[in-house]
Backbone bond lengths (Angstrom), bond angles and torsions (degrees), N, CA, C in turn:
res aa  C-N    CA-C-N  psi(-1)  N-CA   C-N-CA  omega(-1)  CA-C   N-CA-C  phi
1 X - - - 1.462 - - 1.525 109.77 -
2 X 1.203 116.74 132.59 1.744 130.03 171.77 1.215 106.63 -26.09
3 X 1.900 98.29 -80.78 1.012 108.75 -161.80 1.882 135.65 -50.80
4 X 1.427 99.30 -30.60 1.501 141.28 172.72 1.558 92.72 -24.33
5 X 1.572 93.49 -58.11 1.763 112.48 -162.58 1.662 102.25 -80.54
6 X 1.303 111.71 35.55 1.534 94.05 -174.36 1.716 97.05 -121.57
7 X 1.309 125.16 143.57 1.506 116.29 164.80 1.495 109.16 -83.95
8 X 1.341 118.23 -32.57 1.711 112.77 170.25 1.342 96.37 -147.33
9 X 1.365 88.38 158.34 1.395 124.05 158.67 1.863 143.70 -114.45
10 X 1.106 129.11 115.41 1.771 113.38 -165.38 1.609 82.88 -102.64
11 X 1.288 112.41 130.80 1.650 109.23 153.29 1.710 107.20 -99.75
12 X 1.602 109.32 173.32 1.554 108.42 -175.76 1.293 115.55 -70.55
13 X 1.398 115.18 -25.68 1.757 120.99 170.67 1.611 128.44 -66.90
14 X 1.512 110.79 -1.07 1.667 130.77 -179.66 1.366 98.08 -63.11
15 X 1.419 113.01 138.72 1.556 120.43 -144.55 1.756 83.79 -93.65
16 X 1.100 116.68 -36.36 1.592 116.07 162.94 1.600 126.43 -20.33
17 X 1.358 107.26 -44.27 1.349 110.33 -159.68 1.537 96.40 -101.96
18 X 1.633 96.58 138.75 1.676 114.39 156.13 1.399 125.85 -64.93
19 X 1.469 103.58 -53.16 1.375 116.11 -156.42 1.518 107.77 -126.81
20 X 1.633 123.16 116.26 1.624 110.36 147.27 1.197 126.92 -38.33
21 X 1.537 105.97 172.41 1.410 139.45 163.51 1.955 100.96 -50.93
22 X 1.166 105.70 126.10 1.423 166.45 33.23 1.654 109.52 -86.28
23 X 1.500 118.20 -38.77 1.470 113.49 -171.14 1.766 117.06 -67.58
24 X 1.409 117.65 140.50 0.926 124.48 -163.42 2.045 113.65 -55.98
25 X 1.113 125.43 -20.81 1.255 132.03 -166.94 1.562 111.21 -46.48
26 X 1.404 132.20 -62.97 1.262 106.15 -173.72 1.447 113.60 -61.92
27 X 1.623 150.53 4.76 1.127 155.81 153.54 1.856 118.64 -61.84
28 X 1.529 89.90 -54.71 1.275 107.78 -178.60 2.278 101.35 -58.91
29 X 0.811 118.28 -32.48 1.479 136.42 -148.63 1.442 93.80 -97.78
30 X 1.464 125.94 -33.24 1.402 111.43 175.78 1.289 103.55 -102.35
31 X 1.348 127.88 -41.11 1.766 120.82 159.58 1.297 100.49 -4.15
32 X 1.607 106.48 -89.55 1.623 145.42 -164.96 1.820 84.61 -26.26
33 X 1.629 118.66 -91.43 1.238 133.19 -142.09 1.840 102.49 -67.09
34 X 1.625 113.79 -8.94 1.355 121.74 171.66 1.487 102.07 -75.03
35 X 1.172 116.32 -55.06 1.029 131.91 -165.66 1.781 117.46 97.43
36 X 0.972 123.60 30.83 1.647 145.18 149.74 1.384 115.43 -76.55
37 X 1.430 92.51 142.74 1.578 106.17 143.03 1.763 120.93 -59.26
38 X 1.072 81.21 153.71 1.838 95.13 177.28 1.734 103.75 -68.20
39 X 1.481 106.03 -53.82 1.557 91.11 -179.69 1.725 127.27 -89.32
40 X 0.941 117.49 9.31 1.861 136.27 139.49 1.574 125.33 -63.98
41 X 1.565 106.73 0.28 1.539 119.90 151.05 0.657 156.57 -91.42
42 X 1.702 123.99 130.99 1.705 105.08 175.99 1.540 112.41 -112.88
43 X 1.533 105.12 152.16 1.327 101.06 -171.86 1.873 100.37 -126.99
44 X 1.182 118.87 156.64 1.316 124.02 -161.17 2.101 98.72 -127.79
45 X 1.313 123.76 113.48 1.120 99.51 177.30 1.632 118.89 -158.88
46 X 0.708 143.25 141.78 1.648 146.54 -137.01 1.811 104.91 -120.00
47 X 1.277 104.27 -5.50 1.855 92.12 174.98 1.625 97.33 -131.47
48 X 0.939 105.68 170.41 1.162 139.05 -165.97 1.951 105.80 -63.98
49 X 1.246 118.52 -70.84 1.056 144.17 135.13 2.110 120.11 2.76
50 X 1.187 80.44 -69.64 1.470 107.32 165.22 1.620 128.75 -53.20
51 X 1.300 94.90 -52.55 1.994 114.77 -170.30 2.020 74.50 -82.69
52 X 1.411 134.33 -58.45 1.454 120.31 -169.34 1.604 98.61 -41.23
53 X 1.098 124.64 -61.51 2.019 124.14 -135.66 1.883 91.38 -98.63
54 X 1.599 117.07 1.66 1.146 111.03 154.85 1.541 121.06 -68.76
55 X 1.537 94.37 -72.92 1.789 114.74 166.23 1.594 105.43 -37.37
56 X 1.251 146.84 -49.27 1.202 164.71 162.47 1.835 98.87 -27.21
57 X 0.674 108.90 -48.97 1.761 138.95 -156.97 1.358 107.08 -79.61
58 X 1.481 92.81 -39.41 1.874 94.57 178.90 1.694 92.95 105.48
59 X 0.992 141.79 -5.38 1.452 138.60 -164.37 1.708 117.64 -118.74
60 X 1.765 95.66 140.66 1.071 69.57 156.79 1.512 161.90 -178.39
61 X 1.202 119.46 -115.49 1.554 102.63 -140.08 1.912 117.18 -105.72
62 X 1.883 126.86 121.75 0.934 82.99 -168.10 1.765 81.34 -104.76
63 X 1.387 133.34 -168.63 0.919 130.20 -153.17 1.572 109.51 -153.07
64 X 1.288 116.90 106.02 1.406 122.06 -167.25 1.338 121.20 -110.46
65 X 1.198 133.40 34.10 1.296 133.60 -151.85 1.654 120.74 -69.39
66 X 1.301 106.78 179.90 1.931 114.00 -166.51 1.715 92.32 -55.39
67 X 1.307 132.74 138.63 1.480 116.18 169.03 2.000 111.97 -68.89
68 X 0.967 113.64 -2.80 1.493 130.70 -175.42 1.439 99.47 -94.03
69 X 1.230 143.53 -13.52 1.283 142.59 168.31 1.830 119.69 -100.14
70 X 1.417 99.35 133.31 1.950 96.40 170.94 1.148 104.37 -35.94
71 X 1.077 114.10 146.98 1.621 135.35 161.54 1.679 109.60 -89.30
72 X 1.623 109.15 -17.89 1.116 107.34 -159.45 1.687 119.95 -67.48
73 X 1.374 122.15 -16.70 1.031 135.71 155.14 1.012 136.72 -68.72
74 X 1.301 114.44 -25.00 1.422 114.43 166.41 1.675 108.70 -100.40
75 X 1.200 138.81 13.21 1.263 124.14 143.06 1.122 121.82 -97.11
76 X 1.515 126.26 4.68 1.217 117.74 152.45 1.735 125.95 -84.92
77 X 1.358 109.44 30.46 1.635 140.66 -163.48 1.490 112.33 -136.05
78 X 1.428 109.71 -54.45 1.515 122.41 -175.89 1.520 104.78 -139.25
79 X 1.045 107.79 153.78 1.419 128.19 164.67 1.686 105.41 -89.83
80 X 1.201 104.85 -37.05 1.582 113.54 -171.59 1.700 112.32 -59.61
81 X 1.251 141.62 79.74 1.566 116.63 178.54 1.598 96.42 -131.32
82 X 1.147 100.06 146.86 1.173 136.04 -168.70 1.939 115.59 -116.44
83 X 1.006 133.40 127.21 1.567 134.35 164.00 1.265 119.21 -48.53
84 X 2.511 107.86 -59.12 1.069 118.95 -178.82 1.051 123.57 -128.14
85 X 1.188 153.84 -179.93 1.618 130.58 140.56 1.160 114.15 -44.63
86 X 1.422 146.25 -34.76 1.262 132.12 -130.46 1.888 75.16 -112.12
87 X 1.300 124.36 -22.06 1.690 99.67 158.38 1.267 141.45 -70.09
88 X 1.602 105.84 -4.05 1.582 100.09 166.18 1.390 123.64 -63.76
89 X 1.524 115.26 158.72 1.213 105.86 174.45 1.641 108.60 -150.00
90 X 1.127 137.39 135.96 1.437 131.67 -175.33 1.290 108.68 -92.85
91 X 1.693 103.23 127.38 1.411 113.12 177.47 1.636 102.28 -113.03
């Protein structure tokens, strides 16, 4: 399981946060409680919305979107895009 592998998690309902996605805050909010910098992050994210309030964040962004949706918007966001997870790869 994904999540299994996670040490935290922020969902959008965390009484912490002001503002959704496009604005950078739930990024900024798990930085914070990791204890990272914003730009010592990576963020992984499949909407549009998402890859914005990453970049927003200072972090960054890799970008996985629906394969049924342009990509073209999100490379004008990231360079980083990806098909699946299982195409990332750490260099």
């Amino acid at each position: 399981d994904m999540f299994a592998r996670m040490d935290l998690i922020v969902c959008g309902d965390d009484a912490c946060l002001k503002n959704g996605k496009p604005a950078p805050d739930i990024y900024l909010l798990a930085a914070e409680r990791m204890g990272y910098q914003p730009k010592n992050c990576l963020v992984f994210e499949d909407a549009f919305n998402g890859v914005l309030s990453g970049n927003r964040a200072g972090m960054t962004v890799i970008a996985c979107p629906d394969p049924r949706l342009d990509t073209l918007p999100f490379q004008q966001l990231t360079p980083h895009i990806i098909r699946t997870l299982n195409d990332f790869q750490v260099s």
